[in-house]
C-alpha positions as YAML, in Angstrom:
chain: A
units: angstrom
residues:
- id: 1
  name: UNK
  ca: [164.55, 70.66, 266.14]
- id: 2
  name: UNK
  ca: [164.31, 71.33, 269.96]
- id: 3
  name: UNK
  ca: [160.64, 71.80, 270.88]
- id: 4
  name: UNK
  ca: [159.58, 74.60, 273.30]
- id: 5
  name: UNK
  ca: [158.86, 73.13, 276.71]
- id: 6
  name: UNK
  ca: [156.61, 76.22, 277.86]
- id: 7
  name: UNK
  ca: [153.44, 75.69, 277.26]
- id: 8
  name: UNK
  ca: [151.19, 78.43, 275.53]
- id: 9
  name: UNK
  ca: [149.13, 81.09, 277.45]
- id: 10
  name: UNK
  ca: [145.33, 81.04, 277.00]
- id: 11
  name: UNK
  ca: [144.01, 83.49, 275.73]
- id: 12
  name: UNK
  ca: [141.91, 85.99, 278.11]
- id: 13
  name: UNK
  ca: [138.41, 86.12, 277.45]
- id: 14
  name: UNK
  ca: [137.56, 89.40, 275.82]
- id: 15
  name: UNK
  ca: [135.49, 91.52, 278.98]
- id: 16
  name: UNK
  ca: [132.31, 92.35, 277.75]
- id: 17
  name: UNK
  ca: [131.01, 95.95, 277.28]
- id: 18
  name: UNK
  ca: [129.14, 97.36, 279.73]
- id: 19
  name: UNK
  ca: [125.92, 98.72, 278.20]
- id: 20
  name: UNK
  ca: [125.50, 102.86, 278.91]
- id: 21
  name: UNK
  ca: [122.64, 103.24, 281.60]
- id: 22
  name: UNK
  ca: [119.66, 104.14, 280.93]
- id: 23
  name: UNK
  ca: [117.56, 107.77, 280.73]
- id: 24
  name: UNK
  ca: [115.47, 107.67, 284.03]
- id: 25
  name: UNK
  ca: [112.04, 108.37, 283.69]
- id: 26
  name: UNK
  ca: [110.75, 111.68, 284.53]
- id: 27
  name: UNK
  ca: [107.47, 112.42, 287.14]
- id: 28
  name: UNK
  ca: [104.68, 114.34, 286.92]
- id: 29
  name: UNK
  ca: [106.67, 116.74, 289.53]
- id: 30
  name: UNK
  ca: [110.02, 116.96, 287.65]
- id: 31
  name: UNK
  ca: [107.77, 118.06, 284.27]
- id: 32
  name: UNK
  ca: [106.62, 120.56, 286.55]
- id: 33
  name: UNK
  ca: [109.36, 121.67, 288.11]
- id: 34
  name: UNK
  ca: [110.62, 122.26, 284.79]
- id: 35
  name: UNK
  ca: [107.31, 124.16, 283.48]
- id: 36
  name: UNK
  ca: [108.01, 126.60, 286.61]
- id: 37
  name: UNK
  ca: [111.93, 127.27, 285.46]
- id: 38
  name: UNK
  ca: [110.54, 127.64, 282.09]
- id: 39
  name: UNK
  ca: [107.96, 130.14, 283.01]
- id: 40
  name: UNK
  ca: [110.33, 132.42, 285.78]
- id: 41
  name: UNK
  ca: [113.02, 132.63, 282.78]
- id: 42
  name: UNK
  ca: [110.32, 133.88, 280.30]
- id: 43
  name: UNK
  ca: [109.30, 137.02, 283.17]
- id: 44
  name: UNK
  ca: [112.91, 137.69, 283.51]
- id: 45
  name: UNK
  ca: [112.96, 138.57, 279.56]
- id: 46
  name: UNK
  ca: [115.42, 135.34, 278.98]
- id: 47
  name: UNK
  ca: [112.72, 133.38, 276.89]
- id: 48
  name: UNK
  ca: [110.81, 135.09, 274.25]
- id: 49
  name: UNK
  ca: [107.21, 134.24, 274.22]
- id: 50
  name: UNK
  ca: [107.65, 131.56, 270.78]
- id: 51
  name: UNK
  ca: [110.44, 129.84, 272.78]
- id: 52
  name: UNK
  ca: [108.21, 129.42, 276.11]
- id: 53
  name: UNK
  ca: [105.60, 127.79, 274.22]
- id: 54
  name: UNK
  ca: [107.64, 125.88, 272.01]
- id: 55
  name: UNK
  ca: [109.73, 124.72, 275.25]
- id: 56
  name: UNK
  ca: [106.41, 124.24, 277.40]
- id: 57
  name: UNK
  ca: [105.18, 121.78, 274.76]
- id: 58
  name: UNK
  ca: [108.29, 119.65, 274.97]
- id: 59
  name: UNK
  ca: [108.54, 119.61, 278.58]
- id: 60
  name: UNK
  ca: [105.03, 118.57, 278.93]
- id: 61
  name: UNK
  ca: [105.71, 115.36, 276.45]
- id: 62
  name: UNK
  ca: [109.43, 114.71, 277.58]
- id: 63
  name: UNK
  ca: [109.62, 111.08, 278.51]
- id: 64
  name: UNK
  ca: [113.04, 111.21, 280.32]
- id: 65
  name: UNK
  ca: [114.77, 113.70, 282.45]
- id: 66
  name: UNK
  ca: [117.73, 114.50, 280.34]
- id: 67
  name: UNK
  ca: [115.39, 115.72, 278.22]
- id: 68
  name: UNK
  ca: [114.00, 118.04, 280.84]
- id: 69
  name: UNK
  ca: [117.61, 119.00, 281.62]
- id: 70
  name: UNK
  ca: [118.11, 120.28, 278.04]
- id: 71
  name: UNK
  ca: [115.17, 122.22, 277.95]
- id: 72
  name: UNK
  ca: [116.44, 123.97, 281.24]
- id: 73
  name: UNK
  ca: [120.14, 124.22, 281.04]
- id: 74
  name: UNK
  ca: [120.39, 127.71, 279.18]
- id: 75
  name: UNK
  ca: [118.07, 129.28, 281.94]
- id: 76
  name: UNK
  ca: [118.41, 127.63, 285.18]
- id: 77
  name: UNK
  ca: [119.80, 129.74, 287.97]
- id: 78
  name: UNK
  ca: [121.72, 128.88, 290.42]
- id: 79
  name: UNK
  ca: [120.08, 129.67, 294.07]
- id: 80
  name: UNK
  ca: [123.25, 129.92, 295.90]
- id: 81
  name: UNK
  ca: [124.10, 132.73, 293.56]
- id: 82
  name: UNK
  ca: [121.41, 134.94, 294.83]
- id: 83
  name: UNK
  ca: [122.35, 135.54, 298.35]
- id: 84
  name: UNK
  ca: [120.27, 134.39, 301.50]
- id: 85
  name: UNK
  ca: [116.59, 134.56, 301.40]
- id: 86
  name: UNK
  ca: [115.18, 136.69, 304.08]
- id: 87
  name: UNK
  ca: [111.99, 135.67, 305.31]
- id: 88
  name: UNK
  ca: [109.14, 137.40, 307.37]
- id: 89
  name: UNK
  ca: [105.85, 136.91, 309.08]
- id: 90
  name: UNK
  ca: [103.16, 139.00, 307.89]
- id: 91
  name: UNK
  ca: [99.42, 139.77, 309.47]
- id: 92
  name: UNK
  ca: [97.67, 136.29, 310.34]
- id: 93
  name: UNK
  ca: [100.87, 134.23, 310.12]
- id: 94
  name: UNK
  ca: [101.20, 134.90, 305.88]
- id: 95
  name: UNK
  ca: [105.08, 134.12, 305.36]
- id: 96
  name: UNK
  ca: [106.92, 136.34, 302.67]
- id: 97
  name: UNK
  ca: [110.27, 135.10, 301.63]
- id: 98
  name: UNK
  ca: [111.85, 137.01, 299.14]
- id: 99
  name: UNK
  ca: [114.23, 135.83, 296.61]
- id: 100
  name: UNK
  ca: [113.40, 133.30, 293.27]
- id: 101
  name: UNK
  ca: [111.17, 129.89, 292.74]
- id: 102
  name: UNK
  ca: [107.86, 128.89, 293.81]
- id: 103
  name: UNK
  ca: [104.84, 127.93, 291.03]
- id: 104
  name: UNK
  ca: [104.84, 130.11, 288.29]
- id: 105
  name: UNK
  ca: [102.10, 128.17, 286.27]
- id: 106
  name: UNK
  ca: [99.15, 125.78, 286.68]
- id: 107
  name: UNK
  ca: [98.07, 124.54, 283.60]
- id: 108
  name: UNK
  ca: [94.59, 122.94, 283.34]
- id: 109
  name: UNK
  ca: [93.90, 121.88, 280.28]
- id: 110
  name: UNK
  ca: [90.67, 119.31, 279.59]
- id: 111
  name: UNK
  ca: [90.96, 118.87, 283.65]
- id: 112
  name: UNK
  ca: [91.42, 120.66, 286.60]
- id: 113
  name: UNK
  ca: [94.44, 121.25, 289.26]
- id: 114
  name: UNK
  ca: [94.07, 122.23, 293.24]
- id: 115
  name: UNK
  ca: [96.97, 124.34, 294.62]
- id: 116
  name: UNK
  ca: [96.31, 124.08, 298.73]
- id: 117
  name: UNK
  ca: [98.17, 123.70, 301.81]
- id: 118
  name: UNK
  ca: [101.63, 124.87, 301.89]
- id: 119
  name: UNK
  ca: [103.19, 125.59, 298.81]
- id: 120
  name: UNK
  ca: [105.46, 128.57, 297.20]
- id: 121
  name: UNK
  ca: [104.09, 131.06, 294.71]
- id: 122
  name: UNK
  ca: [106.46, 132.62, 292.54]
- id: 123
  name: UNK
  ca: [106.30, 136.79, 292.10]
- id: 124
  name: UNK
  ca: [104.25, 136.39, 289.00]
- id: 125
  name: UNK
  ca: [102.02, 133.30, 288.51]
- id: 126
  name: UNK
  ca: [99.81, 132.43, 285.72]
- id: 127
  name: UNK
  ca: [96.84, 129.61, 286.05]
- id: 128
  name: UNK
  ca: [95.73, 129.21, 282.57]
- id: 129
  name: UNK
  ca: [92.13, 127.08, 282.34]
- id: 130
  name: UNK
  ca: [90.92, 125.48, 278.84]
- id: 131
  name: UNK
  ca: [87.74, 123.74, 279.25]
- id: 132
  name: UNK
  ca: [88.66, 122.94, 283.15]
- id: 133
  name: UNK
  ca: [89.19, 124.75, 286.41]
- id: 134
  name: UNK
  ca: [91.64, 125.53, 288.78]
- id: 135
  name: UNK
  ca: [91.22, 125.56, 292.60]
- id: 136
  name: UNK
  ca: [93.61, 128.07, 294.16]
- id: 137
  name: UNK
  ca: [94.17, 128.43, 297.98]
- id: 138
  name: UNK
  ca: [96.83, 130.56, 298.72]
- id: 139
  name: UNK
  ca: [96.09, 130.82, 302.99]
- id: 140
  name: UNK
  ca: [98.81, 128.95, 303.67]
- id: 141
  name: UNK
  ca: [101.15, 129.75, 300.60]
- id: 142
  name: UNK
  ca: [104.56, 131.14, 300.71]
- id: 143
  name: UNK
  ca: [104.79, 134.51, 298.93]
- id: 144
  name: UNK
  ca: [107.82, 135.31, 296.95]
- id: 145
  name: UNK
  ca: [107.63, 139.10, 297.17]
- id: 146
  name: UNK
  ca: [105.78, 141.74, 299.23]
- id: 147
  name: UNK
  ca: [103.82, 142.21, 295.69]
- id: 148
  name: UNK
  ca: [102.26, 139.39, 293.92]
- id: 149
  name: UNK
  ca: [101.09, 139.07, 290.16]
- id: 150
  name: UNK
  ca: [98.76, 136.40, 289.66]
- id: 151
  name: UNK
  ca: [97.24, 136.38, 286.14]
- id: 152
  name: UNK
  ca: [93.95, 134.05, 285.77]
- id: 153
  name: UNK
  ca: [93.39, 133.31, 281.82]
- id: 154
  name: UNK
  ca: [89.91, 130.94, 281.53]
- id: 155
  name: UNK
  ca: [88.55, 129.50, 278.13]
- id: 156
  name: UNK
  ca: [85.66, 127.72, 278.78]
- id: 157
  name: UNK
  ca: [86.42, 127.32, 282.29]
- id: 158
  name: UNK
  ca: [87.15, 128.89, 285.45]
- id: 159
  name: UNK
  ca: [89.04, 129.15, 289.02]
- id: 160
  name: UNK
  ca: [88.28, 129.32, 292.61]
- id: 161
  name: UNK
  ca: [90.47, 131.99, 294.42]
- id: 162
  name: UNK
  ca: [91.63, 132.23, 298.17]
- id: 163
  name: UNK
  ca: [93.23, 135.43, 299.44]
- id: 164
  name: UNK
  ca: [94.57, 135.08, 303.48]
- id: 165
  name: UNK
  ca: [93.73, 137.41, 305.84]
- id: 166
  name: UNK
  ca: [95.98, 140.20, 306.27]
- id: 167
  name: UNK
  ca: [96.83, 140.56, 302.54]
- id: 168
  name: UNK
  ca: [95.51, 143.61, 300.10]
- id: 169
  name: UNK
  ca: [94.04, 142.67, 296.62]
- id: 170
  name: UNK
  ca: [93.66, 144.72, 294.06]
- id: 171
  name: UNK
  ca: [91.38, 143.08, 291.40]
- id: 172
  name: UNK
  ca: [91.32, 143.85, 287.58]
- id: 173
  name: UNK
  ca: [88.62, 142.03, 285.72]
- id: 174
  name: UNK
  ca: [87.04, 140.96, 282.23]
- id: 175
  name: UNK
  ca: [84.50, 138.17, 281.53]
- id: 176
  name: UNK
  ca: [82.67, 137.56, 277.44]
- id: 177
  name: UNK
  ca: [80.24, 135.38, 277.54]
- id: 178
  name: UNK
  ca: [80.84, 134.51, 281.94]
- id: 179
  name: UNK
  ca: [81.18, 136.16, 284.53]
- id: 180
  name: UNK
  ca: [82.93, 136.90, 288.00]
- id: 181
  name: UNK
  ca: [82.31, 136.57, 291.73]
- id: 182
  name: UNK
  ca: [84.59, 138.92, 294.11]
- id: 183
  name: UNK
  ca: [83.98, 139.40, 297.66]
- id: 184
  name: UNK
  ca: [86.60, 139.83, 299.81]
- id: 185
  name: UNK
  ca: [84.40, 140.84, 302.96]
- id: 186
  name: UNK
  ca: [84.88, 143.67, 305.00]
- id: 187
  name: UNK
  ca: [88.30, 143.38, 306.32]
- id: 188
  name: UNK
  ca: [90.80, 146.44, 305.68]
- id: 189
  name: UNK
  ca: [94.23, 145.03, 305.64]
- id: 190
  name: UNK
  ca: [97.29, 147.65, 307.00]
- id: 191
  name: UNK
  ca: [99.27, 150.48, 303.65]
- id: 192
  name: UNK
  ca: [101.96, 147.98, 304.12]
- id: 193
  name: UNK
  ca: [100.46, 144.54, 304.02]
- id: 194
  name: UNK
  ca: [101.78, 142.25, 300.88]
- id: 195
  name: UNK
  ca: [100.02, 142.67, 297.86]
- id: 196
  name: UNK
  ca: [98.23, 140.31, 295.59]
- id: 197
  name: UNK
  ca: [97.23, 141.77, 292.64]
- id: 198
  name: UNK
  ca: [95.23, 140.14, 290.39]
- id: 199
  name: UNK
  ca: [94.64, 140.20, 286.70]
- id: 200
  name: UNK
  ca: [91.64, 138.03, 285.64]
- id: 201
  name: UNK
  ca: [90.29, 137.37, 281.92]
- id: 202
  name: UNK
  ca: [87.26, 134.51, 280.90]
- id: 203
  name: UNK
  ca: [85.65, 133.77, 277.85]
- id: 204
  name: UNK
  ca: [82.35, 131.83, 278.84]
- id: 205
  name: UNK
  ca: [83.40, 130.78, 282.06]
- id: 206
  name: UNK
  ca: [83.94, 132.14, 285.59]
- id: 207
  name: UNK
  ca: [85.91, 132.95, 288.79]
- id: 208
  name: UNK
  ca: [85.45, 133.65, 291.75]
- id: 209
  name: UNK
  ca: [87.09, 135.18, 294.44]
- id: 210
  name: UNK
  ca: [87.22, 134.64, 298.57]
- id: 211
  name: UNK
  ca: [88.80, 135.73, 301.73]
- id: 212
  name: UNK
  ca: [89.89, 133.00, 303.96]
- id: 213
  name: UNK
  ca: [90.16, 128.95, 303.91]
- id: 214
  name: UNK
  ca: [87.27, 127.33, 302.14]
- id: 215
  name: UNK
  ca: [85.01, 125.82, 304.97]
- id: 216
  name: UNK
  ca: [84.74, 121.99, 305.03]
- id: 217
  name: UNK
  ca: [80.98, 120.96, 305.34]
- id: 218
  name: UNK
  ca: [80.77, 120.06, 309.01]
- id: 219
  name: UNK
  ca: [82.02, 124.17, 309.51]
- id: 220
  name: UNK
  ca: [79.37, 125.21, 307.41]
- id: 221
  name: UNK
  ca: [76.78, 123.57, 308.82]
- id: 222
  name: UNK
  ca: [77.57, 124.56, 312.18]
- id: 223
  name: UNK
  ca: [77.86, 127.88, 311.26]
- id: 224
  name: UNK
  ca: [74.38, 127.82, 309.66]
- id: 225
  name: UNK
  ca: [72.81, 126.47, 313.25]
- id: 226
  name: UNK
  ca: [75.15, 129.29, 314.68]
- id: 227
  name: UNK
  ca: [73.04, 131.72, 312.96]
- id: 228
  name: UNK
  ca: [69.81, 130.07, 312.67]
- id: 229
  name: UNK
  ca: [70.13, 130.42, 316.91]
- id: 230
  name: UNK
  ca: [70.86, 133.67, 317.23]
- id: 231
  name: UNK
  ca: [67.47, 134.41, 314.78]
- id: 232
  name: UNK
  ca: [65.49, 132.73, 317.19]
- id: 233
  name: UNK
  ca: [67.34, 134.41, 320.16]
- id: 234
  name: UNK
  ca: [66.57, 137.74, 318.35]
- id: 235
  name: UNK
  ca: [62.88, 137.00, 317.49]
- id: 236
  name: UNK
  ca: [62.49, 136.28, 320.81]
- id: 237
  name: UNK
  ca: [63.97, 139.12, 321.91]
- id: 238
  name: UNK
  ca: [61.54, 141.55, 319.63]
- id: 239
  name: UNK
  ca: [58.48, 139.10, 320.64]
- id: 240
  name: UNK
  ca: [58.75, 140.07, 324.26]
- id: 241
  name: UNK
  ca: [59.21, 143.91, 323.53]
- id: 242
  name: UNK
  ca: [56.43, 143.80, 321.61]
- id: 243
  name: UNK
  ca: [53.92, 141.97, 324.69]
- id: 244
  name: UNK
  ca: [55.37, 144.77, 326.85]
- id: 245
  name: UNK
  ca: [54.55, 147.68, 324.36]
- id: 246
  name: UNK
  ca: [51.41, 146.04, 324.57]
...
C-alpha cells in the first residue's frame, strides 16, 4: 500500500467567544434625566398616575442604563420632531424658550436638593419634600413657557423659593400644622410678563417665598451698615432741626 506523502493539516484552534459587554453604570444625572422624561410624559396624559410612581421607583433603584432606557422608551420624544425652539429675553434678562424639557421634579426625600444657577424648568414642575427641604432659585433659570406651574408638596419639611425680577406670581397656599412666608416686595411686573404660578401645600413644615438672588453674607452685611448710616445721617438731620426750632 502506497502511503500518502502529504502531510496532515493541523487543526485551527477553535477562536474563543467574545464575552457580550457589559451594562454601563448609570449616574446620579442619567436617573434624573430619566425622573424628568418620566414626569413630562405623565402631564402630557401618556402615564397614568400608578405607572409614574411605579416607573419613578424603578428609575430611582436602576443600577444600569439599559434599564433606564426601558423605563423611557414608550415615552421619550424626539426633540427634532418638535420644530425649532424660539427663545426670548424677558424683563431683567429672564430667558423664555418655548418648546419641551427642563426639570420637571426635585425629589427630596430624608435630604435636601438646591436648584441654582442656570438650569431649565420644565412648564409644570413639582418639588416634592418628605422630612427635607428644597432650595429653589429660579433668577437665572430658563423658563419653558410664558406660564409656569410649579407645585410645592412638603411633609415634614419645606422649600426656599426665588422668583426673578420682572416675572408675575400668583401664589395659592395651604399649610396644617406649618406655615408660609411670601413677600415678593413691592415691584409690579408689566400684563405681559411670564408667569409663575405657584401651587403650595405643607403638613408641619414651611416655605417661603422671595424676590431676587439670595444675598451672600458679605452683601448683607454691607447692606445692614448701608442702612445703619443713613439712620445716623437722618438722626442727625432731625437733631439739628430740632436745636434750630429751639
Amino acid at each position: 500500500m502506497t502511503e500518502d506523502p502529504t502531510p496532515p493539516t493541523p487543526a485551527t484552534p477553535a477562536t474563543p467567544p467574545v464575552p457580550p459587554a457589559p451594562d454601563l453604570r448609570a449616574s446620579d444625572a442619567e436617573r434624573e434625566q430619566a425622573v424628568e422624561i418620566l414626569g413630562r410624559a405623565a402631564t402630557d396624559g401618556r402615564l397614568s398616575v400608578d405607572e409614574l410612581d411605579g416607573r419613578l421607583t424603578s428609575a430611582y433603584t436602576a443600577r444600569t442604563r439599559r434599564e433606564l432606557a426601558v423605563l423611557t422608551a414608550d415615552v421619550s420624544i424626539d426633540p427634532a420632531l418638535e420644530g425649532p425652539v424660539p427663545a426670548g429675553t424677558g424683563p431683567g434678562g429672564l430667558i423664555v424658550r418655548e418648546g419641551p424639557g427642563g426639570t420637571g421634579w426635585v425629589v427630596s426625600i430624608l435630604g435636601g436638593h438646591d436648584r441654582s444657577g442656570h438650569w431649565r424648568i420644565a412648564r409644570t414642575a413639582t418639588v416634592l419634600n418628605v422630612m427635607g427641604g428644597s432650595d429653589i432659585d429660579l433668577c437665572q433659570a430658563e423658563l419653558s413657557g410664558r406660564e409656569t406651574q410649579l407645585n410645592v408638596y412638603s411633609l415634614m419639611g419645606g422649600s426656599e423659593i426665588r422668583v426673578p425680577a420682572g416675572v408675575r406670581v400668583e401664589v395659592t397656599k395651604f399649610a396644617l400644622m406649618g406655615g408660609h412666608d411670601v413677600d415678593l416686595g413691592d415691584e409690579r411686573p408689566p400684563a405681559d410678563a411670564p408667569l409663575i404660578r405657584m401651587r403650595i401645600l405643607t403638613v408641619m413644615g414651611g416655605v417661603s417665598v422671595r424676590r431676587g438672588p439670595k444675598q451672600t453674607r458679605a452683601e448683607r452685611r454691607q447692606a445692614r451698615d448701608v442702612r445703619k448710616a443713613a439712620e445716623v445721617t437722618e438722626g442727625g438731620r432731625h437733631g439739628r432741626h430740632d436745636e434750630l426750632d429751639a
